[in-house]
Residue frames relative to the residue before (quaternion, step in Angstrom):
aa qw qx qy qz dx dy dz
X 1.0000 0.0000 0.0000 0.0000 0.00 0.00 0.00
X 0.5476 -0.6635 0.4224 0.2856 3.49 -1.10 0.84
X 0.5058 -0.7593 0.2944 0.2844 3.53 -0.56 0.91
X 0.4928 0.5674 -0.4216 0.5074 3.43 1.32 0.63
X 0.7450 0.3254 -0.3978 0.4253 3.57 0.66 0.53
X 0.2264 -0.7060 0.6671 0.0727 3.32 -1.01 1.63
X 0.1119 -0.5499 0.8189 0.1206 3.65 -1.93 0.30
X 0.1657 -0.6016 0.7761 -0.0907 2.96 -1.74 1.11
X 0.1558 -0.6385 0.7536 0.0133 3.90 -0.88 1.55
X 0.2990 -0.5841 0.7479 0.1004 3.36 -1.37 1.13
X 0.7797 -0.3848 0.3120 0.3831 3.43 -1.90 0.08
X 0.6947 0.6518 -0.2670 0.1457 3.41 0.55 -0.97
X 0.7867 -0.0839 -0.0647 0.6082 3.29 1.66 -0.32
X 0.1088 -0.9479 0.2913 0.0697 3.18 0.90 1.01
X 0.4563 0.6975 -0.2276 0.5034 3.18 1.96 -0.45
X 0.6512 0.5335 -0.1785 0.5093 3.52 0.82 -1.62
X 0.6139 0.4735 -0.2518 0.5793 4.21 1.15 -1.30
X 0.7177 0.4554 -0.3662 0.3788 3.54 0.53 -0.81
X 0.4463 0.5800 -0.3244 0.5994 3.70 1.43 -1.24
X 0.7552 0.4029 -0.2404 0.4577 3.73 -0.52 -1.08
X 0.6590 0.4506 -0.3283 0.5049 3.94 0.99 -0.38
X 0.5716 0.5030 -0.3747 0.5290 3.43 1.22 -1.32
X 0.6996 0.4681 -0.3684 0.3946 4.16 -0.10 -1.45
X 0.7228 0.5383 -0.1996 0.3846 3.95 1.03 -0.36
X 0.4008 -0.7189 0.5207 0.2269 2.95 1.18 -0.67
X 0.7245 0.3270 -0.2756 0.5406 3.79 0.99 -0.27
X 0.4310 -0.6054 0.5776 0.3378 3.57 -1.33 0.80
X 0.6556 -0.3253 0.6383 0.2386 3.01 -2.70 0.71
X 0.3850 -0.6633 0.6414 -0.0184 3.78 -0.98 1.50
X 0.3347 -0.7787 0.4951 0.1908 3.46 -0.24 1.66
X 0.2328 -0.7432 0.6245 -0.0588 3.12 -1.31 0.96
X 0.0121 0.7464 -0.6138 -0.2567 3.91 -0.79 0.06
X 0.0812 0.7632 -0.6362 -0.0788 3.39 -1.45 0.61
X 0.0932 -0.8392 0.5356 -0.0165 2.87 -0.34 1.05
X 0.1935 -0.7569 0.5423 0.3091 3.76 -1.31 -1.14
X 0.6006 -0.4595 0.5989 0.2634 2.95 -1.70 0.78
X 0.7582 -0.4330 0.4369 0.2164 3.15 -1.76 1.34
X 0.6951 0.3961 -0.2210 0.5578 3.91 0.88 -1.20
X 0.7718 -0.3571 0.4197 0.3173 4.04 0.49 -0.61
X 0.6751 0.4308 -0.2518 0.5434 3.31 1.07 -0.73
X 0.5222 -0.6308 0.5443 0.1819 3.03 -1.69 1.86
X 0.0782 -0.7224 0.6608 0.1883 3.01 -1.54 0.53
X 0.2090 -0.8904 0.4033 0.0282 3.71 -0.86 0.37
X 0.0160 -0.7779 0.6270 0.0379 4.05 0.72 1.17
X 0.2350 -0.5990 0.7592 0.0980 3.07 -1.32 0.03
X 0.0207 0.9503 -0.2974 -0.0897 2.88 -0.77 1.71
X 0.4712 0.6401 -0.3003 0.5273 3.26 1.96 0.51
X 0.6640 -0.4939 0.4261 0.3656 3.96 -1.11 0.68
X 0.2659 0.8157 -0.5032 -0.1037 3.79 -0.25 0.92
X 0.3070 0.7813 -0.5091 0.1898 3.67 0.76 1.26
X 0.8406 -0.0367 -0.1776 0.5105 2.95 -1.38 1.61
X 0.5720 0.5615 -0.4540 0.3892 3.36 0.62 1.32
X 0.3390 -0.8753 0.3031 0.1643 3.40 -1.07 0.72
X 0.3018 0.9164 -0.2627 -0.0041 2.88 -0.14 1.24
X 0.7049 -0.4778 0.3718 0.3696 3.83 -1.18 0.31
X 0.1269 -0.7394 0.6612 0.0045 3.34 -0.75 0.61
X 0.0057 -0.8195 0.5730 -0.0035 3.85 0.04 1.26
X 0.0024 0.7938 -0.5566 0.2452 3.78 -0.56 1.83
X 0.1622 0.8031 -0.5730 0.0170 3.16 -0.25 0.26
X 0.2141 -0.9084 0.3524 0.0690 3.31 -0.44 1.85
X 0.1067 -0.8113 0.5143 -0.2569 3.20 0.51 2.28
X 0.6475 -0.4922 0.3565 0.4597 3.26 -1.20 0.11
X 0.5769 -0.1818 -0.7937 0.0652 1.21 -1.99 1.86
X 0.2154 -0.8666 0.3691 0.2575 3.34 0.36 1.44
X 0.5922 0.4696 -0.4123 0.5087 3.90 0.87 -0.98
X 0.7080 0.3926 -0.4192 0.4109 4.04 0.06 -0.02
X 0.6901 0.4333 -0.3023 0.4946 3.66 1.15 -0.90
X 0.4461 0.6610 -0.3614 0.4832 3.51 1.40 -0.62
X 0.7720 0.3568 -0.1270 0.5104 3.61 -0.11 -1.73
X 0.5063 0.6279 -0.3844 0.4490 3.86 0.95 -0.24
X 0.7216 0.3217 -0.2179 0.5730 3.62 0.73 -1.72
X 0.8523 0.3115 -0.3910 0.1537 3.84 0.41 -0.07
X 0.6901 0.5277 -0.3620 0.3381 2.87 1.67 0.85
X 0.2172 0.6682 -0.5028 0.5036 2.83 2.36 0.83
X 0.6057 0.4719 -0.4655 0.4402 3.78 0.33 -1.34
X 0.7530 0.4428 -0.3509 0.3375 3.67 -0.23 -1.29
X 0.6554 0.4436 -0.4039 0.4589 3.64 0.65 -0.81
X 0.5791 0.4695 -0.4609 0.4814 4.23 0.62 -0.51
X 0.5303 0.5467 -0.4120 0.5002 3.91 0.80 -1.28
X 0.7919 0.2495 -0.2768 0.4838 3.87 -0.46 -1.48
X 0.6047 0.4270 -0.5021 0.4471 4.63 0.51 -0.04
X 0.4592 -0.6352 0.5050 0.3613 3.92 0.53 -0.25
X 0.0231 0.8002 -0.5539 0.2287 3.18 0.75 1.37
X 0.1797 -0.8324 0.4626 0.2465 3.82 -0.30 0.90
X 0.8589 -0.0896 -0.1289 0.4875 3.57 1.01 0.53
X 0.1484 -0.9163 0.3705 -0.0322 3.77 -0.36 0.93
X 0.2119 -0.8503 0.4814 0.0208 3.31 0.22 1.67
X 0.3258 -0.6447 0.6543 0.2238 3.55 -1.10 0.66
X 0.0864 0.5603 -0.8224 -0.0478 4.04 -0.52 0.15
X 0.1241 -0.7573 0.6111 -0.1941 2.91 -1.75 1.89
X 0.0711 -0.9300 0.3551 0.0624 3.28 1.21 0.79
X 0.5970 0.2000 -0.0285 0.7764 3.51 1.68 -0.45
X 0.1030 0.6810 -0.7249 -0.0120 3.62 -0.99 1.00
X 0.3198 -0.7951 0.5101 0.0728 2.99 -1.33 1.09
X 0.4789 0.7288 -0.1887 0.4516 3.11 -0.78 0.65
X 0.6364 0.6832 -0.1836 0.3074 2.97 1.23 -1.73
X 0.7213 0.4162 -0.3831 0.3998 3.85 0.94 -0.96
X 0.6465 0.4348 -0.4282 0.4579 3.95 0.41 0.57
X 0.3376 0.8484 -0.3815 0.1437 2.85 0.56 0.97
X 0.7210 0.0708 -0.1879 0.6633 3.39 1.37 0.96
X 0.6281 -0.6574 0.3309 0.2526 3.78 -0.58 0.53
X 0.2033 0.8664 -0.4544 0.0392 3.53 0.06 1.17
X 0.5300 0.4198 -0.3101 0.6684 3.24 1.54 1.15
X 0.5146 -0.6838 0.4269 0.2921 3.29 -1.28 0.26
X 0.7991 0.4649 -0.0048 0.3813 3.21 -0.35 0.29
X 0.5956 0.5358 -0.1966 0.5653 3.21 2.13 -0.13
X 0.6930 -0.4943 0.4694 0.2347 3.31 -1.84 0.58
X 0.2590 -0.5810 0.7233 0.2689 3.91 -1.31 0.54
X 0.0088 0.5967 -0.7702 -0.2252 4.07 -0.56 0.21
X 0.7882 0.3611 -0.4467 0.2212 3.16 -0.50 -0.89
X 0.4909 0.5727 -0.4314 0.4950 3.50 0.90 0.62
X 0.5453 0.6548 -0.3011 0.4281 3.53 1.10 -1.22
X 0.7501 0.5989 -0.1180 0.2544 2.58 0.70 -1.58
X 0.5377 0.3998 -0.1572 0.7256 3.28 1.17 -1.44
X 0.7336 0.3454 -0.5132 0.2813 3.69 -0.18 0.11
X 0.4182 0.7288 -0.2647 0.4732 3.53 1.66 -0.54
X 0.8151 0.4638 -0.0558 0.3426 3.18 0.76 -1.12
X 0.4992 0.5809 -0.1870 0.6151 2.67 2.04 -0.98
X 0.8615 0.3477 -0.0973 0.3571 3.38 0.54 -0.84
X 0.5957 0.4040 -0.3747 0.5845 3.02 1.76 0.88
X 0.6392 -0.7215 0.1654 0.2083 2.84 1.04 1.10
X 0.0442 -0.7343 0.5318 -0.4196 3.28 1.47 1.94
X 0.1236 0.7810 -0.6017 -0.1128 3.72 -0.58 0.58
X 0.7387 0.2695 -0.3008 0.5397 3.87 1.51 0.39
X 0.3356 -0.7562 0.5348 0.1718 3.79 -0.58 0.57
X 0.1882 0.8255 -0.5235 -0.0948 3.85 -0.47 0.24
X 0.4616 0.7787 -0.4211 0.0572 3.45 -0.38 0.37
X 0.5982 -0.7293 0.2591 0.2078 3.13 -1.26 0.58
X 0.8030 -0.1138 -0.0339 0.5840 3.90 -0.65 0.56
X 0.3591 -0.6950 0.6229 -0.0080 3.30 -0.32 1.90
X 0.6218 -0.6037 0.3733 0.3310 3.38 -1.30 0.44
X 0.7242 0.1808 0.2216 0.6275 2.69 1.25 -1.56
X 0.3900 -0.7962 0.3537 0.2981 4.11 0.17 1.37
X 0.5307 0.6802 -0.3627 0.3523 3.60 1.46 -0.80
X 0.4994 0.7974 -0.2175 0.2597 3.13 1.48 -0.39
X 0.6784 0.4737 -0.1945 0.5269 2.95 1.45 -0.99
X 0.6056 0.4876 -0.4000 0.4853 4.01 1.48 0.05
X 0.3989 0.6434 -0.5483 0.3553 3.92 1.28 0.49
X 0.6278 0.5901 -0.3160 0.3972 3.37 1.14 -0.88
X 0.1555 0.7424 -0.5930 -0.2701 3.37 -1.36 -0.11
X 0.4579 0.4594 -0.6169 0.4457 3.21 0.75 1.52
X 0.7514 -0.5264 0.2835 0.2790 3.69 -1.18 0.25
X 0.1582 -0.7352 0.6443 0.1393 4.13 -0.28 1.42
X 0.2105 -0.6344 0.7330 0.1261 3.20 -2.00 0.26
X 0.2333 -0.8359 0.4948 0.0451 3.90 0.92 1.44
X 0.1010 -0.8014 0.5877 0.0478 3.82 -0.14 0.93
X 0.3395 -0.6444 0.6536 0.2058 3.38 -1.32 0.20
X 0.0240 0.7536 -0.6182 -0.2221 3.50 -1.14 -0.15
X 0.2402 0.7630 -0.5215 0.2968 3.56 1.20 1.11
X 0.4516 0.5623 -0.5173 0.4607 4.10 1.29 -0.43
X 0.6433 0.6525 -0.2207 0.3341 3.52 0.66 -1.74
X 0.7363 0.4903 -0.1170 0.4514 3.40 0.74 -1.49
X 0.6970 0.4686 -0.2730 0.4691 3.60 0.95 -1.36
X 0.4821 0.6632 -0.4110 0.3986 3.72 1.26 -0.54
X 0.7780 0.4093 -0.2167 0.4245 3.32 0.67 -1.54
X 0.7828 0.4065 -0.2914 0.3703 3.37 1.39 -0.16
X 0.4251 0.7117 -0.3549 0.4322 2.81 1.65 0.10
X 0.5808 0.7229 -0.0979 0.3613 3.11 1.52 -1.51
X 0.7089 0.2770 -0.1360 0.6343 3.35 1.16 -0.95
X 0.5385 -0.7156 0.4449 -0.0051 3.25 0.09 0.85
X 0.0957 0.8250 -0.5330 0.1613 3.59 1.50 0.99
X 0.3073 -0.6662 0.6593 0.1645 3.42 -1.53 0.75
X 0.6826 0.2109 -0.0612 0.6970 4.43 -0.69 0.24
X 0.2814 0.5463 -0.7611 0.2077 3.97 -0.53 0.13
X 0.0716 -0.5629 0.8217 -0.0526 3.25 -1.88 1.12
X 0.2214 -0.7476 0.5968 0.1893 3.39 -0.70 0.88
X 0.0758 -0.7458 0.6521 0.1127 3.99 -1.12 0.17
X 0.3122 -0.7070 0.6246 0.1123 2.63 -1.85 0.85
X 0.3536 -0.8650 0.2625 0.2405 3.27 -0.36 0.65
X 0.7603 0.2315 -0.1524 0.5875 2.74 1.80 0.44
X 0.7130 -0.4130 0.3457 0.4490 3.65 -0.80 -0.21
X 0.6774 0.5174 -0.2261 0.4714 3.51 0.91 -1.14
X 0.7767 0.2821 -0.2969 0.4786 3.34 0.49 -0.66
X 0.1435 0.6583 -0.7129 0.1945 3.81 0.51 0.07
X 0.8557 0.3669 -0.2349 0.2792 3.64 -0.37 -0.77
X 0.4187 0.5686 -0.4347 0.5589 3.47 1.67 0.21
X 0.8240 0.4756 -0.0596 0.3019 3.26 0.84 -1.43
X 0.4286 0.5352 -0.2750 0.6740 3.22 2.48 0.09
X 0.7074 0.4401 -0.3658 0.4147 3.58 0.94 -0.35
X 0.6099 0.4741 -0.4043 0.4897 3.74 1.31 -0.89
X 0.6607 0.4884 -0.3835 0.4217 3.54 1.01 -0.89
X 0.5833 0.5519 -0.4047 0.4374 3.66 0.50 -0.07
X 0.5732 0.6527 -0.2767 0.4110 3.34 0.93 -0.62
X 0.8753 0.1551 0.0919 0.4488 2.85 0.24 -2.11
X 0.5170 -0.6629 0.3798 0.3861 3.61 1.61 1.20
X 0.6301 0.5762 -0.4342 0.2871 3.87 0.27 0.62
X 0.3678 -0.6119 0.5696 0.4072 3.73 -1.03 0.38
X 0.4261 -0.6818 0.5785 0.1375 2.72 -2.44 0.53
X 0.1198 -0.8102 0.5660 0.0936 3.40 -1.21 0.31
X 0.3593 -0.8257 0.4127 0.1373 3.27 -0.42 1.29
X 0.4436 -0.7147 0.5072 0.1877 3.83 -0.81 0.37
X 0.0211 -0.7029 0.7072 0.0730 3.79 -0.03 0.98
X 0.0821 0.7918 -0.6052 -0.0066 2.61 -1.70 1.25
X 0.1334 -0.7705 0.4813 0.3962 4.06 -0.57 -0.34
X 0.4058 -0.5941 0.6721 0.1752 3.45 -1.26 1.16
X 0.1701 -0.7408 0.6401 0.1120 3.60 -0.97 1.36
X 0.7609 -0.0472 0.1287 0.6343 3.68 0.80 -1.24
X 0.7421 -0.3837 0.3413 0.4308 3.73 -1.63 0.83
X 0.8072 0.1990 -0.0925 0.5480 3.64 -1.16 0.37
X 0.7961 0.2581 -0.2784 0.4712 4.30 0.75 -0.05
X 0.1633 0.6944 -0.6874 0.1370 3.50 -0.67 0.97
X 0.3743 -0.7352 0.5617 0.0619 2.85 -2.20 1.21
X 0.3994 -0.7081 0.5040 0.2917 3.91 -0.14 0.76
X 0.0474 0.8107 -0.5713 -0.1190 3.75 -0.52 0.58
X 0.8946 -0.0343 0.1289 0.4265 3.60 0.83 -0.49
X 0.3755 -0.7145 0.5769 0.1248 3.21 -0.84 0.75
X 0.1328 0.7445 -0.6437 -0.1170 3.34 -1.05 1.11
X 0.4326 0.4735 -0.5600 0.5244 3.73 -0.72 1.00
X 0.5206 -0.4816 0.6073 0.3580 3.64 -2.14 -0.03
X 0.0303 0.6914 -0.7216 0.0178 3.61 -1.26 0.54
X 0.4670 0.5482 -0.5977 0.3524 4.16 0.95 0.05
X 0.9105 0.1078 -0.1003 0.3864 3.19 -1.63 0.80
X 0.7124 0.3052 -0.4182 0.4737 3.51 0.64 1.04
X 0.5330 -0.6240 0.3309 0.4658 3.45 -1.51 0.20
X 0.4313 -0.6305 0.5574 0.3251 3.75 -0.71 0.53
X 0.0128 0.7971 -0.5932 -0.1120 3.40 -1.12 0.36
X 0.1306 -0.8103 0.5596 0.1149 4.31 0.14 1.10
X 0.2054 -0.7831 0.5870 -0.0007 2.92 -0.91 1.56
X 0.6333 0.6686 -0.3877 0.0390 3.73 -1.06 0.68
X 0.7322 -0.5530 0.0790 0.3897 3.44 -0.91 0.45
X 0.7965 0.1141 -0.1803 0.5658 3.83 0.46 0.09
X 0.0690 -0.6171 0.7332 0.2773 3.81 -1.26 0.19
X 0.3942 -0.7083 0.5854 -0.0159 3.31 -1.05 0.79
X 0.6958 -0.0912 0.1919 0.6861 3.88 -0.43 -1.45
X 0.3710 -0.7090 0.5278 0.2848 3.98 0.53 -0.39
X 0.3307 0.7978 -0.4667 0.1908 3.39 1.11 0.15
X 0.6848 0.3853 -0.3156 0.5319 3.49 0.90 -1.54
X 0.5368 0.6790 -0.4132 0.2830 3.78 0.80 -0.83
X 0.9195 0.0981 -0.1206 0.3611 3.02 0.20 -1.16
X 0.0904 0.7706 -0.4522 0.4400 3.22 2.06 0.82
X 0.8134 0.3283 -0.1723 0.4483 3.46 0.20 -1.98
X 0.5602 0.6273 -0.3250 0.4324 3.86 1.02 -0.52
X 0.5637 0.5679 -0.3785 0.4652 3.57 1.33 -0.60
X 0.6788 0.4530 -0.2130 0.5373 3.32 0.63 -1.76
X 0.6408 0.5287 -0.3960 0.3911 4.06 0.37 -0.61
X 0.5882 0.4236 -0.2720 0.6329 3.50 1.06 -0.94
X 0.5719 0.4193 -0.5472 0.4446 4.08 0.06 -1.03
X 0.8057 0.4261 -0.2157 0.3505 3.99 -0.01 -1.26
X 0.7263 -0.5720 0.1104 0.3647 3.24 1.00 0.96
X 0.4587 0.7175 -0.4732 0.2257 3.89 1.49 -0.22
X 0.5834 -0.5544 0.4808 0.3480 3.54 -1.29 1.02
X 0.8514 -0.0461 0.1186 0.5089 3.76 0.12 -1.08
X 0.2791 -0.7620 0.5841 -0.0154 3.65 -0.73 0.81
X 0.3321 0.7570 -0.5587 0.0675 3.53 -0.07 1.27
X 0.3907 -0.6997 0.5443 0.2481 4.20 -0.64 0.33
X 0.2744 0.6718 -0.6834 0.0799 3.64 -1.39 0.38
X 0.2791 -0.7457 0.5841 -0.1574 2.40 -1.70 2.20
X 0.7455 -0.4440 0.4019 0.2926 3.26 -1.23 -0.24
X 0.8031 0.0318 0.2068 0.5579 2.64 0.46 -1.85
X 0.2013 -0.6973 0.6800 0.1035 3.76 -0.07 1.22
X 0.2901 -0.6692 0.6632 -0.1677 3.72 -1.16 1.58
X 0.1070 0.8612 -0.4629 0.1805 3.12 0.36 -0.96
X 0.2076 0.7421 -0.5411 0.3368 3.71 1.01 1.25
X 0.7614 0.2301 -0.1858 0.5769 3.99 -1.66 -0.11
X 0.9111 -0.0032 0.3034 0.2791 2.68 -1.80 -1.39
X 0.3707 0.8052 -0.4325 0.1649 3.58 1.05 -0.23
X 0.6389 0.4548 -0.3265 0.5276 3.72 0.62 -0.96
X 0.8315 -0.0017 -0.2345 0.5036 3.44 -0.02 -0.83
X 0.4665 0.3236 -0.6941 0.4425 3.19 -0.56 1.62
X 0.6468 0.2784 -0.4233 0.5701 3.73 0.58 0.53
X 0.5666 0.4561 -0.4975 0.4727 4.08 0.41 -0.47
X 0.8170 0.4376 -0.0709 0.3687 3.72 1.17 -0.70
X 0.4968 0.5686 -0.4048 0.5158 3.14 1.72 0.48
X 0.6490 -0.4559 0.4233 0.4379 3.25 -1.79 -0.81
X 0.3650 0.8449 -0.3290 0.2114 3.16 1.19 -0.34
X 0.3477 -0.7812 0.4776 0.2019 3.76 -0.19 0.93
X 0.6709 -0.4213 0.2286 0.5658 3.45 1.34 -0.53
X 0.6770 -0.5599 0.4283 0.2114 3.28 -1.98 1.31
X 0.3465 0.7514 -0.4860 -0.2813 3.45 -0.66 -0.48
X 0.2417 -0.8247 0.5028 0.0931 3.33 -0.94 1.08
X 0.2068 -0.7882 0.4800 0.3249 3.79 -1.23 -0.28
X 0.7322 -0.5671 0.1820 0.3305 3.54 -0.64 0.88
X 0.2083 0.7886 -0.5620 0.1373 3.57 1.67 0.55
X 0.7419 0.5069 0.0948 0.4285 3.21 1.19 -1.06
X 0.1395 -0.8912 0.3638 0.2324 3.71 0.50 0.84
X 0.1709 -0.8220 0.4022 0.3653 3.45 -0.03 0.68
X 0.5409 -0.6466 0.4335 0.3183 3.45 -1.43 0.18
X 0.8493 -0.2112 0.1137 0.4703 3.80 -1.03 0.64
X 0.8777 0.1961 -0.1613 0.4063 3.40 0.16 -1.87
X 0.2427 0.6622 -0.6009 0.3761 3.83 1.77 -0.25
X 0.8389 0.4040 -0.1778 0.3186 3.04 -0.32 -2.09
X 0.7481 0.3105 -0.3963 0.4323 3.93 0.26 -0.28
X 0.3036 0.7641 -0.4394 0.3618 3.40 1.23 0.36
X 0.0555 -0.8514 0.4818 0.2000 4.17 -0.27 0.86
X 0.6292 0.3789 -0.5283 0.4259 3.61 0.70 1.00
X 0.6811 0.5503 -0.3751 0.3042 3.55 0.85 0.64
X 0.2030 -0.8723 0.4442 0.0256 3.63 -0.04 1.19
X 0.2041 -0.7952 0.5709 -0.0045 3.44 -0.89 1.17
X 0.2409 -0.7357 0.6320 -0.0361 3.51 -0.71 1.63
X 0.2285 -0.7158 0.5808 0.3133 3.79 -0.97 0.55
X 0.1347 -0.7900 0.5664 0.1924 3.51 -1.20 0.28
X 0.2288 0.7256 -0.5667 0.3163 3.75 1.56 0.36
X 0.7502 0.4364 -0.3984 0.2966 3.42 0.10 -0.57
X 0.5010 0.4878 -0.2965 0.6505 3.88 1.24 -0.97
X 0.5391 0.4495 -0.4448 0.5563 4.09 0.49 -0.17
X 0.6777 0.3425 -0.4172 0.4993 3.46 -0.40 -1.62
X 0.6294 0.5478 -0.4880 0.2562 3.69 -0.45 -1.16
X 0.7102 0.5376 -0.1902 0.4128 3.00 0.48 -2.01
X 0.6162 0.5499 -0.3950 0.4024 3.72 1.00 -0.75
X 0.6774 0.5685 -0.2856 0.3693 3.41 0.72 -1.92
X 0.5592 0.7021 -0.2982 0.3248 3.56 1.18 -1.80
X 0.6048 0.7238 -0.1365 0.3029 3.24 1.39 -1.67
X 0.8666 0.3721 0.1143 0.3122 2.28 0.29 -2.21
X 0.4738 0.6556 -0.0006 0.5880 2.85 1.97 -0.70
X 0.2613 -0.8221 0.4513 0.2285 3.61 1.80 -0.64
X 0.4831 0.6633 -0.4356 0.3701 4.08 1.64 0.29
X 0.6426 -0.2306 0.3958 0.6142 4.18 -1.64 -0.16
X 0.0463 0.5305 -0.8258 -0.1856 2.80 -1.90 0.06
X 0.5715 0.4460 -0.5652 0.3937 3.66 0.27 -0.07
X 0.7065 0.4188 -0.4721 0.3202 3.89 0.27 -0.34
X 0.3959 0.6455 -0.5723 0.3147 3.21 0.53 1.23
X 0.7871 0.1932 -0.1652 0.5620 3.10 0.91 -0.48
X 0.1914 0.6665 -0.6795 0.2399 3.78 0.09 1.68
């Protein structure tokens, strides 16, 4: 890499920044962040960043308002050093499920957000499976919308499934779930469900065949796992041999672990957008994929001034 591009790994996944440093060949640009006695981050920067370009790698996970307020006062400190151009890489945006107003009387974060960002002087956006694609028109500086479906089909390619039906677990994501099925030559089947309140959904039905094959639920975050392994119950009730889920982003909030240590689920698999936390990780039905490399790529691609979408044809 050309010696004008710096990367800078905030707290939030320091593992994932290091991976993305290893796949590059270039080191992680020391940084101090510390805090004030009251809570508030502070942030020096301790290497020369004029008229360089660089990546900021953040992913605003729990604790999102601290990892949040972290990436926007890293951006601002590169803005006030004469940084000549400062990518956010956002491997987890938070935020993301308000993304338009289906109640009176409520906030758009995931607009906030991107406007926050925008205004701390971010002039490239990168991240990976948005909640919601509209996401990427909050901006009005340029996203680079990754996938981490290359990443995912490997591991499933890997195991060698016989009968795989892929599912979506919802309406929305049909088209996540037309793309793994395209891949791996299998039909889909789509989960009907009814969402009663945030964080509670009921599984009502299955439309597609799932008897006598292995079901595979495809989608971008597990969260509380509630609707997850809700729809895995009914998938197994209707006759599927094995029932396993892979996501993006492994959340993993409330009750999540032991609603999955306690489902039918053969096993989780997630990628490291997200660090997981002690008992995630000793957990044996949950599987961790790296995606630093499809990052690093996506950086060079960048930086470099090449496609990034022809990564994922």
């Amino acid at each position: 890499m050309r010696t004008d591009i710096m990367l800078i790994g905030g707290n939030s996944n320091p593992a994932l920044a290091q991976g993305i440093s290893e796949h590059l060949g270039q080191h992680l640009s020391q940084t101090q962040i510390r805090r004030f006695s009251d809570g508030e981050i502070m942030v020096e920067l301790s290497e020369n960043m004029r008229g360089r370009d660089i990546y900021v790698i953040q992913s605003t996970c729990a604790p999102v308002n601290d990892n949040l307020m972290e990436l926007l006062l890293i951006i601002d400190a590169l803005k006030r050093a004469s940084a000549s151009c400062v990518n956010a890489v956002i491997p987890y945006y938070g935020y993301a499920r308000q993304d338009r107003k289906v109640a009176p009387r409520v906030p758009i974060s995931a607009k906030l957000v991107a406007d926050m960002i925008t205004a701390a002087g971010a002039s490239r956006v990168l991240a990976m499976d948005l909640h919601a694609g509209q996401i990427q028109g909050f901006f009005n500086i340029p996203v680079d919308h990754l996938y981490a479906a290359p990443v995912l089909l490997e591991y499933l390619k890997s195991q060698k499934f016989k009968n795989l039906v892929i599912v979506s677990p919802d309406a929305g994501g049909v088209e996540r779930a037309r793309y793994f099925a395209r891949h791996l030559e299998a039909p889909i089947a789509i989960v009907d469900k009814r969402r009663e309140a945030p964080n509670v959904a009921k599984a009502m039905n299955i439309v597609g065949e799932v008897k006598d094959k292995v079901a595979v639920i495809i989608d971008d975050m597990v969260d509380t796992a509630g609707t997850l392994t809700q729809a895995a119950r009914v998938i197994q009730d209707l006759g599927a041999v094995e029932v396993l889920a892979c996501a993006t982003h492994g959340v993993f909030s409330g009750p999540a672990l032991d609603n999955i240590e306690n489902s039918v689920l053969s096993s989780v698999v997630v990628t490291d957008t997200i660090p997981l936390h002690e008992r995630a990780q000793a957990s044996p039905k949950i599987k961790v994929m790296s995606v630093a490399p499809l990052l690093g790529e996506a950086i060079k691609r960048i930086h470099q001034k090449d496609s990034v979408s022809s990564l994922f044809v």
